[in-house]
VEXDREN-2710 file (C-alpha; in Angstrom, 1 decimal):
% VEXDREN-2710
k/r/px/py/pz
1/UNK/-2.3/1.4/68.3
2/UNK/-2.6/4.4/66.5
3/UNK/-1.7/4.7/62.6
4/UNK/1.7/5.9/61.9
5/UNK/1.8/6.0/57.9
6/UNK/-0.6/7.7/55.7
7/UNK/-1.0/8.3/52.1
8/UNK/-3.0/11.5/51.2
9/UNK/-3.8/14.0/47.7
10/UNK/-0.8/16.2/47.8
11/UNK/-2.1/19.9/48.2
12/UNK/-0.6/23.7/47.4
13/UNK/0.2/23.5/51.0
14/UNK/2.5/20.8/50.8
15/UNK/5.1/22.8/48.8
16/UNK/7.9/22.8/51.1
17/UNK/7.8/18.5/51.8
18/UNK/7.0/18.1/48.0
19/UNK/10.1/20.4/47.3
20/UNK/12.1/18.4/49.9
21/UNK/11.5/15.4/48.2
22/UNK/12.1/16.6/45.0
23/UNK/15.9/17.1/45.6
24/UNK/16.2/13.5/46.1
25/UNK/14.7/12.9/42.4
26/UNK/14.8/15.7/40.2
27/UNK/13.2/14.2/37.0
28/UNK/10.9/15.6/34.3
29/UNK/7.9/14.8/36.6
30/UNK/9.1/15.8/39.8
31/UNK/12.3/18.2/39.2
32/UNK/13.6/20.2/42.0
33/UNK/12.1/23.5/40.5
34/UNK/9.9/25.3/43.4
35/UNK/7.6/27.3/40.4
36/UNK/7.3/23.7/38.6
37/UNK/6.5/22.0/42.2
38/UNK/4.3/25.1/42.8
39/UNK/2.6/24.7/39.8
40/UNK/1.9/20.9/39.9
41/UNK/0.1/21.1/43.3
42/UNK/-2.4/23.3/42.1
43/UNK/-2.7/21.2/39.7
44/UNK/-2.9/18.3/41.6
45/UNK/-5.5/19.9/43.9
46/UNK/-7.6/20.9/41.2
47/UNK/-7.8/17.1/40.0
48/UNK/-8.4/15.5/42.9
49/UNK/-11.5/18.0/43.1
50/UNK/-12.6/17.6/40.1
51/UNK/-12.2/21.2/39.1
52/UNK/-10.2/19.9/35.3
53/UNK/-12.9/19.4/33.2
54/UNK/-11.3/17.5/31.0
55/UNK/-10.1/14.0/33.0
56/UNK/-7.2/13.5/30.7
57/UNK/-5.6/16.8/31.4
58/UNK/-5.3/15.8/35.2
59/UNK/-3.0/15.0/37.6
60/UNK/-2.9/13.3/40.6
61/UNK/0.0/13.6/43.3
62/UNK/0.1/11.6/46.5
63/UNK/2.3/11.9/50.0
64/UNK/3.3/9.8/52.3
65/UNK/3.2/11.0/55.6
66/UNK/5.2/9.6/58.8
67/UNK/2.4/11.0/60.9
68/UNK/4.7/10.1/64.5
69/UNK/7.6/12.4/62.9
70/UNK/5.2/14.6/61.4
71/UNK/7.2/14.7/57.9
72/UNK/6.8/13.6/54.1
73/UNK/8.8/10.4/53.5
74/UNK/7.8/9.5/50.1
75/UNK/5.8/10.6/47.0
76/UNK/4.8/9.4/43.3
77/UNK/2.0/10.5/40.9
78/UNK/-0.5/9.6/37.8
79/UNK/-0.5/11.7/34.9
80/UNK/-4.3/10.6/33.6
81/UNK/-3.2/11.1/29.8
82/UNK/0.7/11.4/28.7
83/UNK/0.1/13.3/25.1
84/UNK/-2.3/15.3/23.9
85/UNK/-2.5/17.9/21.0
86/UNK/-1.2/20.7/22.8
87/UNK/1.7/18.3/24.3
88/UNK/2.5/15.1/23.1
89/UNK/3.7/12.4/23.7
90/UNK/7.5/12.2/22.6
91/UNK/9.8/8.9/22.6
92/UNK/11.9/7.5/20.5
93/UNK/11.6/4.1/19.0
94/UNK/14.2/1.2/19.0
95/UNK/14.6/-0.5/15.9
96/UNK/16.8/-3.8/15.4
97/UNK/18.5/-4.3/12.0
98/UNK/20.8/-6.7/10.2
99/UNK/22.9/-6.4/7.6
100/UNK/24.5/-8.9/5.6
101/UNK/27.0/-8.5/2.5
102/UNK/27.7/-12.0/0.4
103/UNK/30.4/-10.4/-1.2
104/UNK/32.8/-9.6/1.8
105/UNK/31.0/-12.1/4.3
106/UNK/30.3/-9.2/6.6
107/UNK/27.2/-9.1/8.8
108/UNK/26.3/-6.3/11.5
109/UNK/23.2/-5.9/13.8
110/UNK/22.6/-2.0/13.9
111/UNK/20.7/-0.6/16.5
112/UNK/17.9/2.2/15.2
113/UNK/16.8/4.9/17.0
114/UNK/13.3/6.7/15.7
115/UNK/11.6/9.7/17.0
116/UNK/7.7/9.0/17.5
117/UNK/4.7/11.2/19.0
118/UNK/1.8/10.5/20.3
119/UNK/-1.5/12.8/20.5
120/UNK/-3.2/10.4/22.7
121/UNK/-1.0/8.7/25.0
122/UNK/-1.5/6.3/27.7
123/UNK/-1.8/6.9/31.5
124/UNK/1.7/7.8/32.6
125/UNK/2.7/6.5/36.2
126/UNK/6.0/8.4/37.5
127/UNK/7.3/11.0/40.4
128/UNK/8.0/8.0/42.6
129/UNK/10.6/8.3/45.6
130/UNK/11.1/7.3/48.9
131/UNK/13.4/9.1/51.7
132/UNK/16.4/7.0/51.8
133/UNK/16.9/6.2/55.4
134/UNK/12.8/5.0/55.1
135/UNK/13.9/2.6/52.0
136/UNK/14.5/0.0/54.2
137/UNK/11.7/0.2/56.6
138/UNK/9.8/-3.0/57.7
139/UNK/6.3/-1.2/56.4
140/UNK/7.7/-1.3/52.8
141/UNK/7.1/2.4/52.2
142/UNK/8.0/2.0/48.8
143/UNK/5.4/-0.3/47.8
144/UNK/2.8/1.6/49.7
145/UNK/3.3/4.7/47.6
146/UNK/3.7/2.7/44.0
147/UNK/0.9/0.6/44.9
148/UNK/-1.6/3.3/46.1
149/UNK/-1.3/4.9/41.8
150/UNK/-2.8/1.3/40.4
151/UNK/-6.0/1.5/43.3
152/UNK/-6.4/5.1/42.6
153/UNK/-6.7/4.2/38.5
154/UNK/-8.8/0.8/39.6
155/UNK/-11.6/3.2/41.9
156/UNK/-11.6/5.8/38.8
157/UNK/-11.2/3.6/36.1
158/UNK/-12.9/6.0/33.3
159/UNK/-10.6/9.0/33.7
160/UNK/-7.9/7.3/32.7
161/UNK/-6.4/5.4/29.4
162/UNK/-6.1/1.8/28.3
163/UNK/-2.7/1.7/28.7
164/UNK/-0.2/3.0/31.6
165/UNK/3.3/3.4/30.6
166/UNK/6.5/4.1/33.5
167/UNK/9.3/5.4/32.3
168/UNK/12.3/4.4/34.2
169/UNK/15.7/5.9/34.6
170/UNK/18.6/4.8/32.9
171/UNK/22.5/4.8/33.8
172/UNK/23.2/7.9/34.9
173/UNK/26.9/9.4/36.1
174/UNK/27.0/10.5/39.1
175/UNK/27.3/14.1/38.1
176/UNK/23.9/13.2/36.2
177/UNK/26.0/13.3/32.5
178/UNK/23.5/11.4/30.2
179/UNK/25.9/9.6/27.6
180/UNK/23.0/9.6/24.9
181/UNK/22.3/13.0/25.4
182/UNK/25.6/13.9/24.9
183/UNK/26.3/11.6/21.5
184/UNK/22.3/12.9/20.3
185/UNK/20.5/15.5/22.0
186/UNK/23.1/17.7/22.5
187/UNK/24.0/18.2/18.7
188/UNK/20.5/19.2/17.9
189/UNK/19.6/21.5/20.9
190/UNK/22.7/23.0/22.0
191/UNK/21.5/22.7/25.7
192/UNK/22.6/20.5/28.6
193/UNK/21.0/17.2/29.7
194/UNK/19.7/19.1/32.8
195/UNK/18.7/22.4/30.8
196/UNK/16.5/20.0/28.2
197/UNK/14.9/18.1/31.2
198/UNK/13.8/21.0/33.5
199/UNK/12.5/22.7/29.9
200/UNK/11.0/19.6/28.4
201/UNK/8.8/19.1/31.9
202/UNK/6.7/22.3/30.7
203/UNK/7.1/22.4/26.9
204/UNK/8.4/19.5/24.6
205/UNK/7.9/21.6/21.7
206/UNK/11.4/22.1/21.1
207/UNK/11.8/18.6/21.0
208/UNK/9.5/18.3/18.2
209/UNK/11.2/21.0/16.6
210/UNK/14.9/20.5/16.8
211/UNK/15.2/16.4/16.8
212/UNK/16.1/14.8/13.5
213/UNK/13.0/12.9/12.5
214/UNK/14.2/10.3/9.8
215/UNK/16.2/7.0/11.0
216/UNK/19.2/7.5/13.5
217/UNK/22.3/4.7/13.8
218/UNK/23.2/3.8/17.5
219/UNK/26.4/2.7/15.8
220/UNK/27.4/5.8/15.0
221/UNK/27.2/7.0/18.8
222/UNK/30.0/6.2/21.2
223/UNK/30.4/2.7/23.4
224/UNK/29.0/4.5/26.2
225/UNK/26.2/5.5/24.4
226/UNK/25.3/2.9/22.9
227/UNK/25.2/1.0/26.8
228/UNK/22.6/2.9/28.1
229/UNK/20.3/2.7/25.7
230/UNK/16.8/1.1/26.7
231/UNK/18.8/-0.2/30.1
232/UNK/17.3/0.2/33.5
233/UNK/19.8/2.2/36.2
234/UNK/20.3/1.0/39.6
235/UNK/18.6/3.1/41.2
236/UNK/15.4/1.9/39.8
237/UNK/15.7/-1.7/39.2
238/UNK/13.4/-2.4/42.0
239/UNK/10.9/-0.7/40.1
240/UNK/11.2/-2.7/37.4
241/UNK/11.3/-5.6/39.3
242/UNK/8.1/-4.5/40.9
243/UNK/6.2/-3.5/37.6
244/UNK/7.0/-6.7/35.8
245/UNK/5.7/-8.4/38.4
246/UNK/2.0/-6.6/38.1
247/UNK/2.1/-6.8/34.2
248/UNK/4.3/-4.1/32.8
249/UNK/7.1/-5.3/30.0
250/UNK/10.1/-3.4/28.0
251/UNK/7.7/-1.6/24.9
252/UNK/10.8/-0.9/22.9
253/UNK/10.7/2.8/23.4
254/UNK/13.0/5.1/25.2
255/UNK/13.3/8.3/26.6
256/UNK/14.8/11.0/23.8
257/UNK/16.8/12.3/26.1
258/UNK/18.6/10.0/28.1
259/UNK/17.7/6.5/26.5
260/UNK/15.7/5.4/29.7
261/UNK/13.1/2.5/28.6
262/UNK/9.8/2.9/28.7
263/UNK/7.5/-0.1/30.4
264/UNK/3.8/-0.8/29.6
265/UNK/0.8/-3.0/30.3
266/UNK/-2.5/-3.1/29.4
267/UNK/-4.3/-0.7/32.3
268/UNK/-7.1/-3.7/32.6
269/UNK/-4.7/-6.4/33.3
270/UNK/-2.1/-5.1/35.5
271/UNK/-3.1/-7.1/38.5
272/UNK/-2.9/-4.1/41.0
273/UNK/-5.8/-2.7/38.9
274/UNK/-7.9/-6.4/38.8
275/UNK/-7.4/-6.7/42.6
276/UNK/-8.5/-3.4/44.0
277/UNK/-11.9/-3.8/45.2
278/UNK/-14.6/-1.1/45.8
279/UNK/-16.5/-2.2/49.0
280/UNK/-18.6/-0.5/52.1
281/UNK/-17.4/-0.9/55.4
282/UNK/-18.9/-3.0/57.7
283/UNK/-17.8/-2.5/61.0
284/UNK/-14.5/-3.4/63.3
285/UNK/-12.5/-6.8/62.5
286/UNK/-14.4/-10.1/63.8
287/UNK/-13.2/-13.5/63.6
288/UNK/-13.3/-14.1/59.8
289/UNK/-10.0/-14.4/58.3
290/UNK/-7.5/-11.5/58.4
291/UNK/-6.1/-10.1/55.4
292/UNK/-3.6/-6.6/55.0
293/UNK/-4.0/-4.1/52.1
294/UNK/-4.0/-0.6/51.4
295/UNK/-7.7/0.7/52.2
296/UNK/-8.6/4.5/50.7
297/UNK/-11.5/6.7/51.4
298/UNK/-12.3/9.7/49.4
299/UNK/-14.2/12.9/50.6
300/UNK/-15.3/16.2/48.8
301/UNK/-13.2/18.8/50.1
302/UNK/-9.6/18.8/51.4
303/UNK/-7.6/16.3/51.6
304/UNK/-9.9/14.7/49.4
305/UNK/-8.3/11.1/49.2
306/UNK/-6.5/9.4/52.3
307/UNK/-5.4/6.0/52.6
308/UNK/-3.3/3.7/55.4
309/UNK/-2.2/0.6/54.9
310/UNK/-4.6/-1.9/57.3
311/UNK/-5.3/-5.6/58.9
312/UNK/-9.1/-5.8/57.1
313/UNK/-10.9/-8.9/56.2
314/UNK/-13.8/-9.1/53.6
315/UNK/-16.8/-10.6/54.6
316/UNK/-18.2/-11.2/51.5
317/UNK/-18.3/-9.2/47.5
318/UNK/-19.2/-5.8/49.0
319/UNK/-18.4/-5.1/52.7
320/UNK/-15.4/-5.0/54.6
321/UNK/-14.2/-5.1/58.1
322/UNK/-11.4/-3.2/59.3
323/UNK/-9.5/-3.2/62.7
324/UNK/-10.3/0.0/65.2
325/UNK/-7.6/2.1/64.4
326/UNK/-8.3/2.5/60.8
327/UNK/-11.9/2.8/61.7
328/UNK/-10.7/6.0/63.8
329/UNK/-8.2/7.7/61.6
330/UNK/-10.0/7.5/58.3
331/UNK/-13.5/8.4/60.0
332/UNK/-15.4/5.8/58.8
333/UNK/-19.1/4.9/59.2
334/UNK/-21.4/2.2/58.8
335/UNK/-21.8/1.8/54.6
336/UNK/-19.1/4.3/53.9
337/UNK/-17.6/3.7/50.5
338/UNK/-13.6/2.4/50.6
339/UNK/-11.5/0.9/48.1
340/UNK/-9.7/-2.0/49.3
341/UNK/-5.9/-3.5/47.7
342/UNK/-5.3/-6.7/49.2
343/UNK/-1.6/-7.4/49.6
344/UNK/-0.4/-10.9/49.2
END
């Protein structure tokens, strides 16, 4: 049985399925801007070959591939370093306060909203989406292209930070009106939601710039504003479901634009990173027991990372068996390097 999904380094030529694929997200990492998506490949192909001297400045895209319908199905990414001097790392902390007056009996809980930066940020993990009519398929696409970020970071564990941090989507309307934009950003930049967020994906500057920087009240915003704030949307509570699981919690920090929380863990102990395993293959499966994972192999030149998700079973703390098929596609031989995520 031939392999019919395949995870690989998205390249410059990938532009049009990367594009494609875009549409269906169109955030700050992955909006659907054909000069941004232009530019990203490059720069995605440049770190996968190691041309970015600087690991923290990388950035590494993957596809999914339905190899049977010969099409891009999926798609996420790993930013190595979210904030640096020449762009940091903007958020905007949330700060609980309570307020008490003895002389009327009144007592409030305010909501605070500060803006922070960060010259050297944590691993960022984003640009994740999946076609929706493959969302439901048995393989679970979705997990294959999360998953395959937390092996990449595990096999190349010094070119990135000690801490990863997701940013996930908030309520949105469904003309994409962010409410917090509207009651903050708005006021201080004079620019739509979607103008800030296709600007702020090449320059945060502004942000910097224009943003109050001394304490904000929530309670001064609207209802509706004040809802959104540091709550996860439907359209990604799946992923928070999923990262919470591996190790990732709420860090009390949102997204300056829309109020989207921002998750982190601790890039040693997500448990994606503790169970990837670098190993050397060791021939076709025999009759030890049978595990499935993701298994990735790496070469020098184009595509320069491939994975598929496998039937493998580890023989002991270095090799690896895997069944024929994956043997075939990836073009493995005896001691080859792979690194293997088991899948409970």
């Amino acid at each position: 049985m031939s392999v019919r999904y395949e995870i690989r380094a998205a390249l410059p030529e990938d532009e049009e399925p990367l594009l494609a694929l875009a549409h269906h997200l169109n955030t700050v990492n992955l909006p659907n801007d054909r000069g941004h998506v232009q530019r990203l490949l490059e720069h995605s192909k440049k770190s996968f070959a190691g041309e970015i001297r600087s690991a923290s400045h990388r950035k590494f895209v993957f596809v999914l591939w339905d190899l049977r319908e010969k099409r891009a199905v999926g798609t996420s990414m790993v930013v190595a370093q979210l904030g640096r001097r020449d762009a940091p790392y903007i958020y905007l902390d949330v700060i609980d306060e309570e307020k008490y007056s003895r002389a009327v009996d009144k007592h409030f809980h305010h909501q605070i909203l500060r803006i922070g930066f960060s010259y050297k940020g944590p691993t960022e993990i984003g640009g994740l989406v999946v076609l929706p009519e493959y969302r439901a398929a048995r393989e679970r696409l979705g997990l294959l292209i999360s998953y395959v970020r937390f092996l990449y970071i595990a096999a190349h564990r010094d070119q990135f930070q000690n801490e990863v941090l997701a940013e996930l989507l908030p309520p949105l309307e469904s003309d994409g009106t962010s409410h917090l934009w509207e009651a903050l950003g708005r006021h201080f930049c004079d620019m739509s939601y979607a103008e800030a967020d296709l600007l702020s994906s090449e320059n945060k500057e502004f942000i910097k710039d224009l943003f109050p920087s001394g304490l904000i009240y929530a309670s001064l915003f609207s209802k509706d504003a004040q809802s959104v704030i540091g709550k996860v949307g439907a359209q990604t509570k799946g992923v928070e479901k999923m990262l919470k699981r591996v190790g990732f919690r709420y860090a009390h920090r949102v997204d300056p634009f829309d109020g989207g929380p921002h998750f982190t863990a601790p890039t040693d102990e997500i448990s994606l990173v503790q169970e990837t395993e670098l190993r050397r293959f060791a021939g076709p499966l025999g009759g030890g027991a049978r595990e499935h994972g993701l298994v990735a192999r790496e070469n020098d030149g184009p595509p320069y990372f491939r994975a598929v998700f496998a039937d493998l079973e580890r023989v002991n703390k270095d090799l690896v068996k895997l069944s024929g098929d994956t043997i075939e596609h990836l073009g493995l031989e005896p001691e080859t390097s792979v690194a293997v995520l088991p899948f409970a």
